[in-house]
C-alpha positions in Angstrom: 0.0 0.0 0.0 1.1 3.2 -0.3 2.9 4.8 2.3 2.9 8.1 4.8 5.1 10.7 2.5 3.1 9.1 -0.6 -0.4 9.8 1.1 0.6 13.1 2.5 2.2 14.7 -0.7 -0.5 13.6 -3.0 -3.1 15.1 -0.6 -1.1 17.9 -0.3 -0.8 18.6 -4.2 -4.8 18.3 -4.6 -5.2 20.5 -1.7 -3.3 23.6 -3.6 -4.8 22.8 -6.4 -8.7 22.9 -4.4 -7.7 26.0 -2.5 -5.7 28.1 -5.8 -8.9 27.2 -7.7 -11.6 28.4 -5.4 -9.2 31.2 -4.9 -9.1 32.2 -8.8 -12.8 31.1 -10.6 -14.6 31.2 -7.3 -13.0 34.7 -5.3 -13.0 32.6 -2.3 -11.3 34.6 0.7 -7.3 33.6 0.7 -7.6 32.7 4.4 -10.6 30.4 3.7 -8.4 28.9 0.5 -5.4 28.3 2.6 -7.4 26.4 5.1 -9.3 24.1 2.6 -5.6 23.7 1.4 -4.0 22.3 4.7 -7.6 20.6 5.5 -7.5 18.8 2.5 -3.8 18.2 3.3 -4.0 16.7 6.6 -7.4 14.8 5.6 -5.0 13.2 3.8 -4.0 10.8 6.5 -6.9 10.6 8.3 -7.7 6.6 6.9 -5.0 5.4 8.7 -5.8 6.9 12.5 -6.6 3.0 12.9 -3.4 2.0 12.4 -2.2 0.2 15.2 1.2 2.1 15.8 3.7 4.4 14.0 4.0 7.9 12.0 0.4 7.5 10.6 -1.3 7.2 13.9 0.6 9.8 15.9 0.3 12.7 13.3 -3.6 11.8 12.2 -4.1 12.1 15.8 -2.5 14.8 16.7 -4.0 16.3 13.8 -7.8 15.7 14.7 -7.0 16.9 18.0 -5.3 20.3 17.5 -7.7 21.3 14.7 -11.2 20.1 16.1 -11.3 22.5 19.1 -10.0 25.6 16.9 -12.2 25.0 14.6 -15.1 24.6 17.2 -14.4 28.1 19.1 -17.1 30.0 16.9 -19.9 26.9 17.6 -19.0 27.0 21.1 -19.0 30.8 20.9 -22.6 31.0 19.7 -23.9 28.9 22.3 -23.2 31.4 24.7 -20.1 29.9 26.5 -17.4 32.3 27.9 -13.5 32.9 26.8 -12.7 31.0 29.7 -15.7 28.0 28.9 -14.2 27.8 25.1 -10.6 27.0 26.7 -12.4 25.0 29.0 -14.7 22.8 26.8 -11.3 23.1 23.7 -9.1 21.6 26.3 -11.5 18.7 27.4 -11.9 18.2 24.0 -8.2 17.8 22.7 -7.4 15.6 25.8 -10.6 12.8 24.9 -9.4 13.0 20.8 -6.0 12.7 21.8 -6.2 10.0 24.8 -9.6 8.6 24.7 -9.9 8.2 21.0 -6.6 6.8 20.3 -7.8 3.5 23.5 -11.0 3.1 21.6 -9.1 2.9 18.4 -6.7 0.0 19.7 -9.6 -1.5 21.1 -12.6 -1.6 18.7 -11.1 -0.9 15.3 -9.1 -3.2 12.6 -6.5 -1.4 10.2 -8.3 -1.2 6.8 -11.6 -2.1 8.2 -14.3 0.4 7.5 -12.9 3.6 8.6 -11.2 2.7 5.0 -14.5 3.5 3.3 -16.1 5.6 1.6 -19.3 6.2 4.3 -16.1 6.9 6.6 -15.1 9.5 4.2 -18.8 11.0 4.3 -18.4 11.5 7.9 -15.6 13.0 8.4 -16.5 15.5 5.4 -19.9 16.0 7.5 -18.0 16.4 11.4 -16.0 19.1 9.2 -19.3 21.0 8.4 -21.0 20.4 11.7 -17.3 22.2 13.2 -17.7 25.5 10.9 -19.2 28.5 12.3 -22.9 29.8 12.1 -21.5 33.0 10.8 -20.1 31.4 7.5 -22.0 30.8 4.5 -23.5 27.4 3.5 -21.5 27.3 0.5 -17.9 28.5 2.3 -19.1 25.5 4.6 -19.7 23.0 2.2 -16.3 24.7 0.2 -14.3 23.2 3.9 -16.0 19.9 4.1 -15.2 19.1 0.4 -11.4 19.7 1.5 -11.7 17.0 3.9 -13.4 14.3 1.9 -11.2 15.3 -1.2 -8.0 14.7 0.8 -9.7 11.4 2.7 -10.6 10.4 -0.8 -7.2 10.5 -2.4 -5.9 8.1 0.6 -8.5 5.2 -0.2 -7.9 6.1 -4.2 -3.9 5.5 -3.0 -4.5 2.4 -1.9 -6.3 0.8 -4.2 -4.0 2.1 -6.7 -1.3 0.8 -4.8 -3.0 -2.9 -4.7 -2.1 -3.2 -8.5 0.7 -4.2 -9.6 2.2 -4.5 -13.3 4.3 -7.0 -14.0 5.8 -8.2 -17.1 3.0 -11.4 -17.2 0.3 -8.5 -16.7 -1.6 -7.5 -13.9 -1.2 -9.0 -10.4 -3.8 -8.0 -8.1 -3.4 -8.0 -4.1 -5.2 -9.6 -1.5 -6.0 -6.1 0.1 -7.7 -4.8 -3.4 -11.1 -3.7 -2.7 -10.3 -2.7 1.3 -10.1 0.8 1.0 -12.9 2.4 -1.7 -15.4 0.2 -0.5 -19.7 0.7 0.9 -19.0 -2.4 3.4 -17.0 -4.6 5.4 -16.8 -8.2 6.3 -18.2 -7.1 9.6 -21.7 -6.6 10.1 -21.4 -4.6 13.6 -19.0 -2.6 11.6 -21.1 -2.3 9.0 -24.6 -1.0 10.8 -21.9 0.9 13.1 -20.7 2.9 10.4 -23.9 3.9 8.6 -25.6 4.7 12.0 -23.0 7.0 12.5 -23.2 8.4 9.0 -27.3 8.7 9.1 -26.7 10.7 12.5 -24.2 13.2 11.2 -26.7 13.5 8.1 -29.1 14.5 10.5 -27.5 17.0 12.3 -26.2 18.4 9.0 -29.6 18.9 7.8 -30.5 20.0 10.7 -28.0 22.7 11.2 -28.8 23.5 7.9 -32.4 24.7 8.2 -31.7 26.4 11.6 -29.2 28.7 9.7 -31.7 29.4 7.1 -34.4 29.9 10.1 -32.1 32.2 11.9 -30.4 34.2 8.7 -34.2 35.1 7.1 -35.2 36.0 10.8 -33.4 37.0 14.2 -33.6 34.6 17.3 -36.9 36.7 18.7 -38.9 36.4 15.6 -38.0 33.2 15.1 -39.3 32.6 19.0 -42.5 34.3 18.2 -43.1 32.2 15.1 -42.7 29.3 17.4 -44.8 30.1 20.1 -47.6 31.7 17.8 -47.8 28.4 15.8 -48.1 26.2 19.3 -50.7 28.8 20.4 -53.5 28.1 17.0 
């Protein structure tokens, strides 16, 4: 399979080429552009958090736990917590993605299982959009959560590619063809696992969604009075 530098530059290429483009056809902010760019990066090596031990564990972890609690300051922010409830809450957070994450990794997950899949890819692209701010726009949103699943993406593609080999006879396939771009495992558990987590992050999305709208046509009052006249008829 292919291996960390292989993963990590190729995600890293795609990722300029995601951010430079939404920077020149779409007049995307540069900051917003240079984030998609290291998202997409970094997203890069998110398949293999399950690996067991080595590089690809300890920087995908490191990773998800440094940029999940930056990224969640404005969410946290607009539910009314204080400067010193956002270091709080970011701190808490870092130290159960960094500790508690990597346990239930070793514990409950196999390397190349279905957090090599494409529904894996899916929720990790969601988590991204569920992490943006209210403040952004849907599309800018969307823009960051296509960084993720374009850099996870490129990992699965990787290995898949990687599982082909051309010899001189033709082509040899490997035993691990069909592990990483895949809908399902060999594992039911894993299996209804995975979607339930995928048809939960769905519905927040969706959810999230339509309280933006709700809250960007109207303010938080009017939106109260709609409420509370509809319960009154």
């Amino acid at each position: 399979m292919a291996g960390f530098k292989t993963h990590f530059t190729t995600s890293t290429v795609l990722g300029m080429g995601y951010g430079t483009g939404a920077l020149l056809f779409y007049n995307y902010p540069p900051s917003t552009c240079l984030l998609a760019t290291g998202l997409c990066s970094l997203s890069g090596l998110l398949p293999d958090i399950d690996s067991e031990s080595g590089i690809p564990m300890r920087e995908s972890v490191a990773f998800v736990a440094a940029v999940v609690p930056i990224m969640a300051v404005d969410r946290l922010q607009s539910f009314g917590f204080s400067t010193e409830g956002v270091i709080l809450v970011g701190g808490a957070i870092y130290i159960a993605i960094r500790y508690g994450l990597v346990e239930i990794l070793r514990r409950y997950t196999v390397h190349r299982g279905m957090w090599h899949s494409l529904p894996a890819a899916m929720i990790a692209a969601l988590i991204m959009f569920l992490l943006c701010s209210h403040d952004e726009s849907i599309d800018l949103r969307i823009y960051k959560a296509g960084a993720v699943l374009l850099g996870f993406l490129s990992h699965l593609m990787l290995d898949e590619l990687y599982s082909l080999n051309w010899t001189r006879g033709g082509l040899r396939v490997k035993k691990s063809f069909g592990t990483a771009m895949k809908l399902w495992g060999s594992s039911l558990w894993a299996n209804v696992s995975t979607y339930g987590k995928l048809i939960f992050a769905a519905a927040l999305v969706w959810g999230d969604i339509c309280f933006h709208c709700v809250v960007k046509e109207h303010n938080f009052h009017g939106m109260a009075k709609e409420v509370i006249g509809r319960l009154l008829r």
